[in-house]
Backbone bond lengths (Angstrom), bond angles and torsions (degrees), N, CA, C in turn:
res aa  C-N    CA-C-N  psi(-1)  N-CA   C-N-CA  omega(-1)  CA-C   N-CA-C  phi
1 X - - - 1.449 - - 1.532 110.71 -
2 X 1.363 110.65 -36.58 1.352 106.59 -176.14 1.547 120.92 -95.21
3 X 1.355 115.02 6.10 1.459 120.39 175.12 1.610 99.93 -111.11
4 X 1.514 121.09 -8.26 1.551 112.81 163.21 1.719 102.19 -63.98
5 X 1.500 88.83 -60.36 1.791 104.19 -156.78 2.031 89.02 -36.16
6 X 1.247 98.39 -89.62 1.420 107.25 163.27 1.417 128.86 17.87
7 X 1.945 102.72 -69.79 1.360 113.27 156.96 1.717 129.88 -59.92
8 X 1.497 112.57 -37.99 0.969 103.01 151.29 1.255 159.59 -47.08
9 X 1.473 100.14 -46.36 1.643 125.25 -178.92 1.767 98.43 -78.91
10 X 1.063 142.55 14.51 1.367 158.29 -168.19 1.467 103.30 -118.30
11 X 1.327 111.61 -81.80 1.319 114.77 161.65 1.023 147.77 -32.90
12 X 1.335 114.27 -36.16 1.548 136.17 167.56 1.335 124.88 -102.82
13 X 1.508 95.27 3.89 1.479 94.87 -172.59 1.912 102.16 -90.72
14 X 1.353 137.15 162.41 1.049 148.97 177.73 1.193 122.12 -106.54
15 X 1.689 152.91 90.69 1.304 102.52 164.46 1.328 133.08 -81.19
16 X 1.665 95.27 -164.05 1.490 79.39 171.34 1.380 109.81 -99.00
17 X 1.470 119.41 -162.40 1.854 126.18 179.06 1.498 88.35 -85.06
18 X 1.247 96.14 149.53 1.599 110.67 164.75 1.319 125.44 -71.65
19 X 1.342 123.76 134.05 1.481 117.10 -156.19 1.824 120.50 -92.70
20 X 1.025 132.29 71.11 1.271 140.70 -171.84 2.037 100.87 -29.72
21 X 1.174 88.55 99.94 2.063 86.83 173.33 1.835 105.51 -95.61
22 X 1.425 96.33 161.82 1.457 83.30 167.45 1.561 78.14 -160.68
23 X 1.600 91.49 140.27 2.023 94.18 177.18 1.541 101.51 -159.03
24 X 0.981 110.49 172.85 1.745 111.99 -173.34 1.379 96.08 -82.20
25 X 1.472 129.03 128.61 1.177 135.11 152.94 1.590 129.00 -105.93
26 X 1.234 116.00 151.60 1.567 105.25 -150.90 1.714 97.21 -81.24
27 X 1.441 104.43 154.60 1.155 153.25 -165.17 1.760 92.94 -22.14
28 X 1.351 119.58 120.40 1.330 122.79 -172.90 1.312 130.16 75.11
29 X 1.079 136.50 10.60 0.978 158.73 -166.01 1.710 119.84 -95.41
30 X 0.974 105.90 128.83 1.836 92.08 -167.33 1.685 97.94 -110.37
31 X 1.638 116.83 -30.68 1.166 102.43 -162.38 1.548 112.03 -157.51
32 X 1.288 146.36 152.57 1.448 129.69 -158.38 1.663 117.63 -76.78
33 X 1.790 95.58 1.36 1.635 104.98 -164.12 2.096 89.99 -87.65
34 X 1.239 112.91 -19.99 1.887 135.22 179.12 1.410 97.58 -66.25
35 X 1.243 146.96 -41.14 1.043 166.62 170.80 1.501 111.23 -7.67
36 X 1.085 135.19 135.43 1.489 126.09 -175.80 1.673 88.41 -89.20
37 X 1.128 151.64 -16.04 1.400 143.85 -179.79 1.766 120.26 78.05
38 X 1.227 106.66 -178.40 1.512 130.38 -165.48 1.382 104.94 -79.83
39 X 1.403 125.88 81.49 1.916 97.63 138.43 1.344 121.63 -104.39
40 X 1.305 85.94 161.49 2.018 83.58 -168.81 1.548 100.99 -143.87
41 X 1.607 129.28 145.98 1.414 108.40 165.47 1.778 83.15 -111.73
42 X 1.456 102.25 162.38 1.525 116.44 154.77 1.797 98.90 -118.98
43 X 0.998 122.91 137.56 1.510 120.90 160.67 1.481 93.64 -126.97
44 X 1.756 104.82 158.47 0.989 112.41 147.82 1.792 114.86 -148.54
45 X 1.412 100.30 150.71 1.655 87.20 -159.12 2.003 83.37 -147.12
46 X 1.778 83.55 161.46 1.626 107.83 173.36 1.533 123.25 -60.61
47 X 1.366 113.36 -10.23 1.365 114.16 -172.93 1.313 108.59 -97.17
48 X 1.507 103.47 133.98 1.550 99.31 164.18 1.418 134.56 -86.03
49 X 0.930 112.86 106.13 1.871 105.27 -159.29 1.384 119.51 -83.16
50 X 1.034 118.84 166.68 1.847 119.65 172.22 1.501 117.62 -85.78
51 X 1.046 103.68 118.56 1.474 120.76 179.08 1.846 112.96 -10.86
52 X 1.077 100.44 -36.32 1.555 117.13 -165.26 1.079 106.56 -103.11
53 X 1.503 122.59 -51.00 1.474 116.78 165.38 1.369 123.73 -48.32
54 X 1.511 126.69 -41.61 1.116 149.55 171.59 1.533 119.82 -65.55
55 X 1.393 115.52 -16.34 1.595 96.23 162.49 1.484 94.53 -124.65
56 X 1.384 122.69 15.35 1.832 103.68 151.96 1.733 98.59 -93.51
57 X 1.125 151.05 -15.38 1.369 144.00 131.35 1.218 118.63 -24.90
58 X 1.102 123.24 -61.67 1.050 133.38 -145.30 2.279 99.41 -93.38
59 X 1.053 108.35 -24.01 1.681 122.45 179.67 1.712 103.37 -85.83
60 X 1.467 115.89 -45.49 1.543 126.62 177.70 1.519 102.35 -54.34
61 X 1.959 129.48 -47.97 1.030 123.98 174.54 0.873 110.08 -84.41
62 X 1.335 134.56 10.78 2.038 115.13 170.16 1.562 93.74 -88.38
63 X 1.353 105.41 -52.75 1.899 115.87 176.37 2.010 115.18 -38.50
64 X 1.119 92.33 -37.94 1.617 118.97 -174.94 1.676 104.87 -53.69
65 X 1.524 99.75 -67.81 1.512 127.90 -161.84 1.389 103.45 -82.96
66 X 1.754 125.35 -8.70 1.186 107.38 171.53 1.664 103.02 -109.18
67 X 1.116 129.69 18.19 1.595 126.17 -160.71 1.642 86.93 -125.96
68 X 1.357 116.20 -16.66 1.444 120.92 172.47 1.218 131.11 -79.11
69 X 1.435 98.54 -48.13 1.527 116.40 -166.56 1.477 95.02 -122.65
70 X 1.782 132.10 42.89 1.031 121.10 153.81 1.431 147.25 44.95
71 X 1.602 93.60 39.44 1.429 104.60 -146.55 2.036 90.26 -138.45
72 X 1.057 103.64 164.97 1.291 120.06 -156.67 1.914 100.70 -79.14
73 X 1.112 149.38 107.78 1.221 140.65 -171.78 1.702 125.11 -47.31
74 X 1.329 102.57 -11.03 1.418 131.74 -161.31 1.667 100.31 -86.77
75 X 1.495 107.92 -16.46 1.525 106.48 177.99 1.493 119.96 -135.81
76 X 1.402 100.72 24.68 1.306 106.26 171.29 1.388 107.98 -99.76
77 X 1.753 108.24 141.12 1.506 112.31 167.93 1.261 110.68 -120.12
78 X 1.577 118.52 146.96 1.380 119.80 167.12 1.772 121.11 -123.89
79 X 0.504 125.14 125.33 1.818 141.79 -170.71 1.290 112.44 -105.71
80 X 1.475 127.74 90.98 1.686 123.19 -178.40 1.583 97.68 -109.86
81 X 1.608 108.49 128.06 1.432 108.86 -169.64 1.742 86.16 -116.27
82 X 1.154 114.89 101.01 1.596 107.95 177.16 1.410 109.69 -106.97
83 X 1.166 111.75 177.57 1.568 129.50 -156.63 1.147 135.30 19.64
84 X 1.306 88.47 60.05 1.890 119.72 171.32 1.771 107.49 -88.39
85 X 1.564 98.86 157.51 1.083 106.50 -171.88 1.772 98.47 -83.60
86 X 1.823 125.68 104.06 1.170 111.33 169.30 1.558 114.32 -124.70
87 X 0.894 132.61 172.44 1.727 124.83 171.73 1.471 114.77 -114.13
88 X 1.174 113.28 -178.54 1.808 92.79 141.98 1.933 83.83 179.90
89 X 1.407 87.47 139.37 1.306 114.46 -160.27 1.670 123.54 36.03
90 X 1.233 74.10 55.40 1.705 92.23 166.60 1.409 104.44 74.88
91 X 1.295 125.83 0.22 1.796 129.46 156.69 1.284 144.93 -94.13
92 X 1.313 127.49 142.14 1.486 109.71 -167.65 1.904 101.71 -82.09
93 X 1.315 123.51 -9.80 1.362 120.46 179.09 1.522 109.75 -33.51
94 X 1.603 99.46 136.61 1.914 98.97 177.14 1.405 114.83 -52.21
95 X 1.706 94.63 136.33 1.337 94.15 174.38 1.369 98.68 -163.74
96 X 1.360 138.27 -177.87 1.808 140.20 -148.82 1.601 95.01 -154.31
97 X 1.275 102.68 139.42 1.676 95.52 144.34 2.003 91.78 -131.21
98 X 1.284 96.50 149.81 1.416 116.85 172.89 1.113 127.68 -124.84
99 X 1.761 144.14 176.73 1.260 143.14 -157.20 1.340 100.53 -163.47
100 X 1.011 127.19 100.10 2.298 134.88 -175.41 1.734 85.83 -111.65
101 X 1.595 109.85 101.07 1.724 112.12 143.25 1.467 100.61 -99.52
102 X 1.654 110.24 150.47 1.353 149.51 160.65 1.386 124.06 -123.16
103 X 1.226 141.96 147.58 1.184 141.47 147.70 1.486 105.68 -95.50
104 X 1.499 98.11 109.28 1.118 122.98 -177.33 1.811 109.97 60.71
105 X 1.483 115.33 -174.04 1.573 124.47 -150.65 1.470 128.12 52.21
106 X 1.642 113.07 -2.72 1.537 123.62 -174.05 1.833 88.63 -61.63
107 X 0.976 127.74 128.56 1.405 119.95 128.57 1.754 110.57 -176.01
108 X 1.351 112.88 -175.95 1.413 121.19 -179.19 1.496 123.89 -18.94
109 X 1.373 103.99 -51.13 1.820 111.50 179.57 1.351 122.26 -74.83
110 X 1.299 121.45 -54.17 1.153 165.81 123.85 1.919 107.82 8.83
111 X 1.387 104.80 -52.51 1.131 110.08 -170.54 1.681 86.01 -86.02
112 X 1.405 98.97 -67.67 1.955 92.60 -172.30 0.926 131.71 -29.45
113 X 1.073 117.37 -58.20 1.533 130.62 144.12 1.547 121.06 6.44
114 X 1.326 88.06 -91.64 1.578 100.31 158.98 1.541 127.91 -52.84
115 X 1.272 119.66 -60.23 1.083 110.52 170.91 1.489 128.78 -40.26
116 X 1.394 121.53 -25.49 1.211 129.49 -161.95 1.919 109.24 -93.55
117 X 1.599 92.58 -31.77 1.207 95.26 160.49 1.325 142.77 -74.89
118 X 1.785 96.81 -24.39 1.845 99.74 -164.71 1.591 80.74 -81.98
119 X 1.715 131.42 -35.44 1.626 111.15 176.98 1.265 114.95 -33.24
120 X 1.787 114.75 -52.32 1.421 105.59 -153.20 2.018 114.52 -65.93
121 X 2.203 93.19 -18.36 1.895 96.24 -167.85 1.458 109.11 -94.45
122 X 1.912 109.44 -6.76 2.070 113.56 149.88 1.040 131.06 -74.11
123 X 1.376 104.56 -2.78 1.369 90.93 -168.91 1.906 110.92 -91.01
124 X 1.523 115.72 -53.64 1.581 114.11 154.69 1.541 103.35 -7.65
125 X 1.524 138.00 -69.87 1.168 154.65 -176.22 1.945 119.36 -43.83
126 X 1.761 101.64 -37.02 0.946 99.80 171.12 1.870 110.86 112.84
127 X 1.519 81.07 -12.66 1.697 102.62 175.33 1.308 104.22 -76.84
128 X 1.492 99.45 113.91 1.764 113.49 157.54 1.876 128.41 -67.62
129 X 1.125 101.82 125.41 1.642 86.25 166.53 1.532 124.82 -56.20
130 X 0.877 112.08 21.51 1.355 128.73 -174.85 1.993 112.53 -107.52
131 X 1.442 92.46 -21.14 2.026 102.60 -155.47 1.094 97.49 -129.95
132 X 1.683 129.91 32.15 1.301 122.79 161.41 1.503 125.37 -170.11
133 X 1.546 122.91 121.68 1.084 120.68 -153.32 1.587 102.37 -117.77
134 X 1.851 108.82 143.00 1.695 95.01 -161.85 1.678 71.23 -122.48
135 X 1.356 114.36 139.05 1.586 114.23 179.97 2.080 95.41 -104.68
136 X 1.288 114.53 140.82 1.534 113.31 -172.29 1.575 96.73 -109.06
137 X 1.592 118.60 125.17 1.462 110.61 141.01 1.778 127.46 -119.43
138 X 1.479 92.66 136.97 1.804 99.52 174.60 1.749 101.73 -75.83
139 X 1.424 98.63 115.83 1.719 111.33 -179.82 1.503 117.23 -95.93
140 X 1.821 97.95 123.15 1.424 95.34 165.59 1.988 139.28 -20.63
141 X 1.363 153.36 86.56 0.987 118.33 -167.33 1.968 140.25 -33.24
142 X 1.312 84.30 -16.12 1.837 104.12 -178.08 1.531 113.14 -91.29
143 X 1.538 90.36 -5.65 2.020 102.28 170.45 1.544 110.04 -82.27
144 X 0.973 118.64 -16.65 1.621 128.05 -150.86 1.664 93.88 -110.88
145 X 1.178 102.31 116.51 1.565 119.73 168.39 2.062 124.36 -90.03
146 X 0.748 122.39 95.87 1.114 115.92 173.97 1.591 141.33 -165.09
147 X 1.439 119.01 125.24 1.568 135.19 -144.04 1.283 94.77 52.51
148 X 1.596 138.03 85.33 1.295 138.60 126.79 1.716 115.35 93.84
149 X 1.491 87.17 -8.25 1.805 95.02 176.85 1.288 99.80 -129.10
150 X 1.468 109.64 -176.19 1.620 103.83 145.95 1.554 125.22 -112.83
151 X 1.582 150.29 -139.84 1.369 120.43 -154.36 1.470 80.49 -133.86
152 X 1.792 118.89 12.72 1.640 103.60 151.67 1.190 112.87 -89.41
153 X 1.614 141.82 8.53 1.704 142.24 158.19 1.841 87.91 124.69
């Protein structure tokens, strides 16, 4: 049953044409697969922050994530969704969960690194290293969407 369906959904399926992009890429660059790639953090945490506090937070971890993960500052994004309703272990005490993709530089050092730093820019906040967990993935280049392609061409 499930290698008909299969055949079906094959058969009937369409794609589309492949989309020819063309965009300025920085200086030397031959092709979007050359690309220094995607890191990005999203956090989101229980605290409500001050407008101002929150995008010098939020500039310290773009600075952070590119001095870490070796990557050009020009393509890092950061996303702080604060004063959300979160718990953690059954408390409303501040606390974050977060999400750091890269193509490529993800690993053991790399992460510590980081980790050790975003402790030192939660804590002002009230965030314990104890009340917030940032989970890291290294992303396919063909995962990564951006200006109209993705950063495998």
């Amino acid at each position: 049953m499930i290698a008909q369906l299969k055949s079906t959904v094959r058969a009937t399926s369409v794609r589309p044409p492949r989309r020819v992009v063309t965009a300025s890429l920085t200086p030397g660059s031959k092709c979007f697969s050359q690309l220094p790639g995607d890191p990005s953090l999203v956090l989101h945490t229980s605290v409500k922050m001050d407008k101002e506090k929150k995008m010098k937070f939020m500039k310290e971890c773009s600075a952070l994530i590119a001095a870490t993960y070796s990557k050009p500052e020009s393509y890092v994004a950061v996303c702080v969704v604060d004063g959300q309703d979160l718990i953690w272990a059954g408390s409303e005490t501040p606390c974050a969960l977060g999400t750091l993709s890269s193509i490529g530089g993800i690993n053991q050092a790399n992460n510590k690194t980081f980790s050790q730093g975003l402790h030192d820019l939660l804590a002002p906040f009230g965030i314990t290293g104890d009340r917030y967990y940032v989970s890291f993935f290294d992303m396919p280049r063909e995962n990564i969407a951006w200006n109209g392609a993705t950063f495998a061409g």
